[in-house]
C-alpha positions as CSV (number, residue, x, y, z in Angstrom):
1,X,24.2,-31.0,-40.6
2,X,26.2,-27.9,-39.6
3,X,22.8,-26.5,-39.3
4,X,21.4,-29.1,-36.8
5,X,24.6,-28.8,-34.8
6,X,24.2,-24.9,-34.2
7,X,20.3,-25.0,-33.4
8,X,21.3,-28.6,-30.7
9,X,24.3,-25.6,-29.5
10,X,22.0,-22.7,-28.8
11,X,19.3,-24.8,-27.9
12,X,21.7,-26.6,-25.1
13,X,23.4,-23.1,-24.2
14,X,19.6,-21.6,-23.5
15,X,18.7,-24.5,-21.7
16,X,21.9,-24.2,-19.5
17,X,21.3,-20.3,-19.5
18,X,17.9,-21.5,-17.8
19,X,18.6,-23.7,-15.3
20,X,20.8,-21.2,-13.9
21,X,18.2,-18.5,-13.6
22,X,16.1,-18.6,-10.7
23,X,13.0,-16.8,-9.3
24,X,13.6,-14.7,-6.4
25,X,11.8,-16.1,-2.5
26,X,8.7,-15.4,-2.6
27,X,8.4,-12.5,-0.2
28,X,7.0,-12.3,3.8
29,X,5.4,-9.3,3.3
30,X,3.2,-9.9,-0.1
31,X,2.6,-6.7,-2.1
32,X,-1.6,-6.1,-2.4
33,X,-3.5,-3.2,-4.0
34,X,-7.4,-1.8,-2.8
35,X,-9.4,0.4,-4.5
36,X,-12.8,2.0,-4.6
37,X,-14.8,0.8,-5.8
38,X,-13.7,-2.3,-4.7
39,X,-12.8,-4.2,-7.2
40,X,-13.3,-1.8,-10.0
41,X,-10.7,-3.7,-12.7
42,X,-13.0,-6.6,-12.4
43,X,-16.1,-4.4,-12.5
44,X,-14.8,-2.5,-15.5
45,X,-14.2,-5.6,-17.9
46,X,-17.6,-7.0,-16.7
47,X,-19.2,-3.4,-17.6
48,X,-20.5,-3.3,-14.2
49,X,-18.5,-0.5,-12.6
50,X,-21.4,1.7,-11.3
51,X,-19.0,4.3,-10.1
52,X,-15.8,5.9,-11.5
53,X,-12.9,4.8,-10.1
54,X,-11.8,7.2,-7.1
55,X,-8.8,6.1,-5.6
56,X,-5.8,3.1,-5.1
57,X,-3.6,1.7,-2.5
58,X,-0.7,-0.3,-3.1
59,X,0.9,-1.6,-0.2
60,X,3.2,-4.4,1.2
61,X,1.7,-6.6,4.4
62,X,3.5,-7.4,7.7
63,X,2.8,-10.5,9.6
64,X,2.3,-10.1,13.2
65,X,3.4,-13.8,13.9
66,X,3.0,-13.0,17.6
67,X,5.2,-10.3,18.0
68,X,4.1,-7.2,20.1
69,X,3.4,-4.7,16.6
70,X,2.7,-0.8,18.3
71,X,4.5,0.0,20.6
72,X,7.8,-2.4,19.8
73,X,8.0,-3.5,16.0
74,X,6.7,0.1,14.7
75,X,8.0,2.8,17.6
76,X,5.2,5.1,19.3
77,X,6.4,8.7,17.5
78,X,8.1,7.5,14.6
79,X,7.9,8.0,10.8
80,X,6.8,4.2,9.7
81,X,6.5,3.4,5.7
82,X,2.8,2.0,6.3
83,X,3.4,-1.5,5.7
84,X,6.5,-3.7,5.3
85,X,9.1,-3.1,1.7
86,X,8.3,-0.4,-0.4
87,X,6.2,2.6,1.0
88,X,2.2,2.5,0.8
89,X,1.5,4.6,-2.1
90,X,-1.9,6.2,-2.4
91,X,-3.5,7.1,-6.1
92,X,-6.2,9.6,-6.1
93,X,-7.8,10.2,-9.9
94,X,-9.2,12.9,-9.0
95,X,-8.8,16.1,-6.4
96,X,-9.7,15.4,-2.9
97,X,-9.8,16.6,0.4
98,X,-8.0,14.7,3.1
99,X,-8.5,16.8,6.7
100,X,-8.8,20.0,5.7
101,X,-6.1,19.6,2.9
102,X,-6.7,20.0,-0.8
103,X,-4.9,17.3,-2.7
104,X,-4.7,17.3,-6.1
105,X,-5.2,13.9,-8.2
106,X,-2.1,11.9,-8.6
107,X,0.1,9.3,-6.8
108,X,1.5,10.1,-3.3
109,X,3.6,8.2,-0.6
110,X,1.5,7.4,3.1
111,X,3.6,7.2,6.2
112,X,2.0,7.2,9.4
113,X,3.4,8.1,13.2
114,X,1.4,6.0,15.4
115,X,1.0,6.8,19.1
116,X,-1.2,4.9,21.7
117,X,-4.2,6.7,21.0
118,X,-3.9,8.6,17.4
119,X,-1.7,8.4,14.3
120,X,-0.8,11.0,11.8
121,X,-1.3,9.7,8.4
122,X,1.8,12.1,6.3
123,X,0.7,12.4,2.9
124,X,4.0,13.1,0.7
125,X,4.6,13.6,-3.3
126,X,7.6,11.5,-3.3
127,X,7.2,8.1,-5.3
128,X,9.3,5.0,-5.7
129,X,10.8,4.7,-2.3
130,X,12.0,1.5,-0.1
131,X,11.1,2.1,3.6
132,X,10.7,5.4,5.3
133,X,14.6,5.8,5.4
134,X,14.7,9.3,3.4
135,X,11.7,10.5,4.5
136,X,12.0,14.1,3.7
137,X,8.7,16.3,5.4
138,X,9.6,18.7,3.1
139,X,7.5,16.8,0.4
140,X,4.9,16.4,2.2
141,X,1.3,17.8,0.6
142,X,-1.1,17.2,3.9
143,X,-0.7,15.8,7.6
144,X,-3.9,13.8,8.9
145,X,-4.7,13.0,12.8
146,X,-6.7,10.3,13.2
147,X,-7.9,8.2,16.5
148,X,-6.7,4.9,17.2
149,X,-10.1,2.5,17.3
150,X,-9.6,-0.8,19.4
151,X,-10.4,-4.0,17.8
152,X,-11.8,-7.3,19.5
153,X,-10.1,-9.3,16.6
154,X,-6.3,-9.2,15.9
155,X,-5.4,-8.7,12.3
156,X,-2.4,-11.0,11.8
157,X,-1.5,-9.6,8.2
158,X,-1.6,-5.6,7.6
159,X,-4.3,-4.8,5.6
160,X,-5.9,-1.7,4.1
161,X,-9.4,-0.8,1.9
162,X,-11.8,1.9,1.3
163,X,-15.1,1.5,2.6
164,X,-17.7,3.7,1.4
165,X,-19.3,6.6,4.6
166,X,-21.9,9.6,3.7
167,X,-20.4,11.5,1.6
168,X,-17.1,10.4,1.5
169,X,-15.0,7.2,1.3
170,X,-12.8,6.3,4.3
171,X,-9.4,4.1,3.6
172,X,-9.2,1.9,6.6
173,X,-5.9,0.5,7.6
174,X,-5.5,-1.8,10.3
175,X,-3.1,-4.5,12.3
176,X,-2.7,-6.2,15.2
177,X,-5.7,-4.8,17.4
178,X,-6.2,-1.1,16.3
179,X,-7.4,0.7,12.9
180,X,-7.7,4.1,11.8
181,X,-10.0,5.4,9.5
182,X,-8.8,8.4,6.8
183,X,-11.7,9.9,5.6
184,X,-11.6,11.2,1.6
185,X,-14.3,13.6,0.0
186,X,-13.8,14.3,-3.6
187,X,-14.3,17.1,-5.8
């Protein structure tokens, strides 16, 4: 009996212990990932990845929900995160060239400083970090200039993805009306 009584106590205490816990809001800028080859987790359990897997993106998407985004949200000439939360953080698996920088395989932070007509896509070895708030340049590995392309669709959400070009892979970001393309050859 005293038995029965202490498994009904715990199982009333972990059932109280329960109902008290509670699963954070879901969040307004969900967290997504990219890679190239697209898809390649799926590919690889399906033993159809035809490729080796090159790069990843991990990055949290802004809605536009019709505010003005460049220009007003993210400022012309400042350091933006790339996204919305917890930098963009870029994984290459192995050594690259982004511009004319060498960049050896690992995981990196993107920040951008968008203008009207270009942005400059910062690659930097910090990790781990919540908004562009201690942005230190000192970290950074490679700066990028690339020219703004005007869309005839608006993109509500931020998104990003690698497409594949000649001899190279480009990761395409875009929002609002405008996207930039960072092209990525690998060693």
């Amino acid at each position: 009996m005293k038995r029965m009584m202490l498994v009904l106590s715990l199982t009333l205490i972990s059932m109280t212990i329960l109902a008290q816990s509670r699963f954070p809001a879901v969040d307004k800028s969900p967290m997504d990932m990219s890679y190239y080859p697209a898809n390649y987790p799926i590919l690889k359990i399906q033993d159809k990845a035809s490729e080796p897997l090159l790069a990843r993106v991990v990055y949290s998407r802004p809605q536009k929900n019709g505010r003005q985004v460049f220009g007003e949200l993210v400022e012309n000439g400042s350091i933006w995160r790339l996204g919305a939360n917890e930098a963009t953080e870029l994984e290459l698996f192995r050594d690259a060239k982004i511009g004319t920088h060498r960049v050896k395989k690992g995981r990196y932070t993107l920040y951008a400083i968008p203008t009207q007509n270009r942005w400059t896509l910062i690659i930097n070895k910090e990790n781990d970090v919540w908004g562009a708030f201690k942005y230190d340049p000192k970290k950074d590995v490679a700066r990028v200039d690339l020219p703004v392309v005007r869309n005839g669709d608006v993109l509500e959400s931020f998104s990003m993805y690698f497409e594949k070009a000649s001899n190279n892979i480009n990761l395409v970001i875009g929002w609002d009306d405008e996207s930039v393309r960072m092209p990525i050859s690998f060693f």
